[in-house]
C-alpha positions in Angstrom: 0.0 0.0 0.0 2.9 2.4 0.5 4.2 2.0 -2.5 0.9 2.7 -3.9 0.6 5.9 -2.1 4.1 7.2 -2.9 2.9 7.0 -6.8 -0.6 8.8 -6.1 1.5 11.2 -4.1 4.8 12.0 -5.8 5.1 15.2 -3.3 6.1 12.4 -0.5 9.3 12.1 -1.7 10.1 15.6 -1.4 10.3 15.3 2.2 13.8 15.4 2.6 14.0 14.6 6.3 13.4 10.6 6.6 12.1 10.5 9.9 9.0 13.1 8.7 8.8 11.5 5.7 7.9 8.0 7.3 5.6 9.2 10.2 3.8 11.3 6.9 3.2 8.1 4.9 1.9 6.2 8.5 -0.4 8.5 9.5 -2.0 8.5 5.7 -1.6 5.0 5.4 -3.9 4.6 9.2 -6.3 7.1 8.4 -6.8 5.4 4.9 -7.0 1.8 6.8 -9.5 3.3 9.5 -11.4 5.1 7.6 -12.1 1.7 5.4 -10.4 2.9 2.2 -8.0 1.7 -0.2 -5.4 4.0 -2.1 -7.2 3.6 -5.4 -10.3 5.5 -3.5 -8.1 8.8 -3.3 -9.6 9.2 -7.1 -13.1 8.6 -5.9 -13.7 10.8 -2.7 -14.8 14.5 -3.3 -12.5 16.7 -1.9 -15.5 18.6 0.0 -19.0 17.4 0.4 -19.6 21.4 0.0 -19.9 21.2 -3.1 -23.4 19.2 -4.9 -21.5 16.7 -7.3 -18.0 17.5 -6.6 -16.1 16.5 -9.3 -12.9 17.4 -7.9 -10.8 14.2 -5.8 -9.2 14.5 -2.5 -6.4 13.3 -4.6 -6.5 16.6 -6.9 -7.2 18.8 -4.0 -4.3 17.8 -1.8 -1.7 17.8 -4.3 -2.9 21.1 -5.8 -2.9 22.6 -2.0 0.6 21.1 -1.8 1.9 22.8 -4.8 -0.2 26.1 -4.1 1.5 26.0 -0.4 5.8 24.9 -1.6 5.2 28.0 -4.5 4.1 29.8 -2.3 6.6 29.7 0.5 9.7 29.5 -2.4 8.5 33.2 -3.0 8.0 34.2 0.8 11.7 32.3 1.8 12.8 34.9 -0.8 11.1 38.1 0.1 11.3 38.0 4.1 14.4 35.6 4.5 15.6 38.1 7.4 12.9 37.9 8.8 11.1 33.7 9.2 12.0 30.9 6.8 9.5 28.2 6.6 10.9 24.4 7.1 9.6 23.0 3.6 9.7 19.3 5.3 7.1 20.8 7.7 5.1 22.4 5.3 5.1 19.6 2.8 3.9 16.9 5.7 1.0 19.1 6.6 0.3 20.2 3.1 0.0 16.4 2.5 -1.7 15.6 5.5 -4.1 19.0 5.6 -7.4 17.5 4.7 -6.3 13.4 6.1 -9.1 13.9 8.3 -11.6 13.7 6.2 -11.0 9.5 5.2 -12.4 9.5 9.1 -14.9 12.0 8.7 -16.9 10.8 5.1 -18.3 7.5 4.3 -19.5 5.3 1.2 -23.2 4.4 0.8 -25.6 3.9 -1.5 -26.7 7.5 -1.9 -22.9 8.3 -2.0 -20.6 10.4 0.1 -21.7 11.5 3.1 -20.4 11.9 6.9 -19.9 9.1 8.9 -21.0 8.9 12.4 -17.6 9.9 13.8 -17.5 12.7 11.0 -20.7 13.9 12.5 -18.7 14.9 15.8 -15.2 15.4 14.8 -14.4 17.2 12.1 -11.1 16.6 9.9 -8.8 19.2 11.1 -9.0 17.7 14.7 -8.7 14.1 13.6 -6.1 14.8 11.4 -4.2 16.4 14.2 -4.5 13.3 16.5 -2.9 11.1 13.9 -0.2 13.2 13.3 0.3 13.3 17.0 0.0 9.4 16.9 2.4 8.5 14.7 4.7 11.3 16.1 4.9 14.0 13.8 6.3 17.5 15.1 3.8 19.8 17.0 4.1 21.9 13.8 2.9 19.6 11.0 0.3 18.7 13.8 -0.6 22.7 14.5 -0.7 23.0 10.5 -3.5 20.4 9.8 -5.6 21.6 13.3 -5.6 25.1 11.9 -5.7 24.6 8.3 -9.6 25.2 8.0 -12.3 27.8 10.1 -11.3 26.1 13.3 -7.8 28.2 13.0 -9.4 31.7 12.5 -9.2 34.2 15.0 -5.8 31.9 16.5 -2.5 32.0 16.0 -1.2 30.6 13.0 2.7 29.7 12.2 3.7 31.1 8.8 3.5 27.6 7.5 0.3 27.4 8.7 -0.9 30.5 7.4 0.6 29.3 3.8 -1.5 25.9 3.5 -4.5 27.8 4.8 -4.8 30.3 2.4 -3.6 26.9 -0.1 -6.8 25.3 0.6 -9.2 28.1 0.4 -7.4 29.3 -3.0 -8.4 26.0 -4.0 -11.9 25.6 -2.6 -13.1 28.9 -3.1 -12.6 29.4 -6.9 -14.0 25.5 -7.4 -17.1 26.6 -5.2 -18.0 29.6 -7.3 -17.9 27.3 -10.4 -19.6 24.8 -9.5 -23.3 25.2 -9.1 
């Protein structure tokens, strides 16, 4: 199944450090085994269940966040080098990882995607956290996916943080307006 991931999910192997890398593949490799999913689903599962007949993956949607967020903080590592530099081993683990929640949080049926019972009271960004924190990522790949969505406003976010946030939500928001 690893193997299988790494090829859905090329952006793994940019994560230089070994010990991140490993606990990044774990973690998506238990949340894709709790949640009851195989690797080939990653094609199948909307990205948001936002959207009426989403016809954009969780696969799309987290490697297009991941590319949004590693452009992104190229060009800020550039302009404010004196003043933060943001770890692109952190940022690329919680880019990954961002929406890992949410193989917990839907379910299959008959009438398709929907929540699942534990979706219904725990929402993505929290599980997501805990299995980061499970397979011991560092508290800032954790902090990254907890504040990643509308749980993080009106908190303190790390600049990495702040990066795959704005990621996301330049990825959601444009496919929202569009699709109808």
């Amino acid at each position: 199944m690893k193997d299988d991931l790494l090829k859905k999910i090329p952006e793994i192997n940019q994560i230089t450090d070994k010990d991140i890398r490993e606990k990044t593949i774990a973690a998506f490799l238990d949340a894709l085994q709790s949640g009851g999913w195989n690797v080939s689903d990653l094609d199948r599962i909307p990205f948001s269940l936002l959207i009426p007949d989403n016809p954009v993956s969780f696969l799309t949607h987290t490697r297009a966040v991941t590319a949004v967020a590693l452009k992104a903080a190229e060009v800020l590592n550039e302009t404010y080098k004196e003043h933060f530099q943001i770890d692109f081993d952190i940022l690329l683990s919680g880019a990954i990882l961002h929406d890992v929640g949410k193989l917990l949080e839907y379910k299959e049926t008959t009438k398709g995607f929907q929540k699942s019972d534990y979706g219904r009271v725990m929402r993505h960004p929290f599980s997501g956290a805990g299995l980061a924190l499970k397979h011991g990522l560092p508290g800032e790949v954790q902090h990254i996916i907890a504040t990643h969505a509308h749980e993080g406003d009106g908190g303190y976010r790390t600049p990495a943080s702040a990066v795959v946030h704005h990621a996301d939500f330049m990825n959601f928001d444009p496919l929202r307006a569009l699709i109808k």
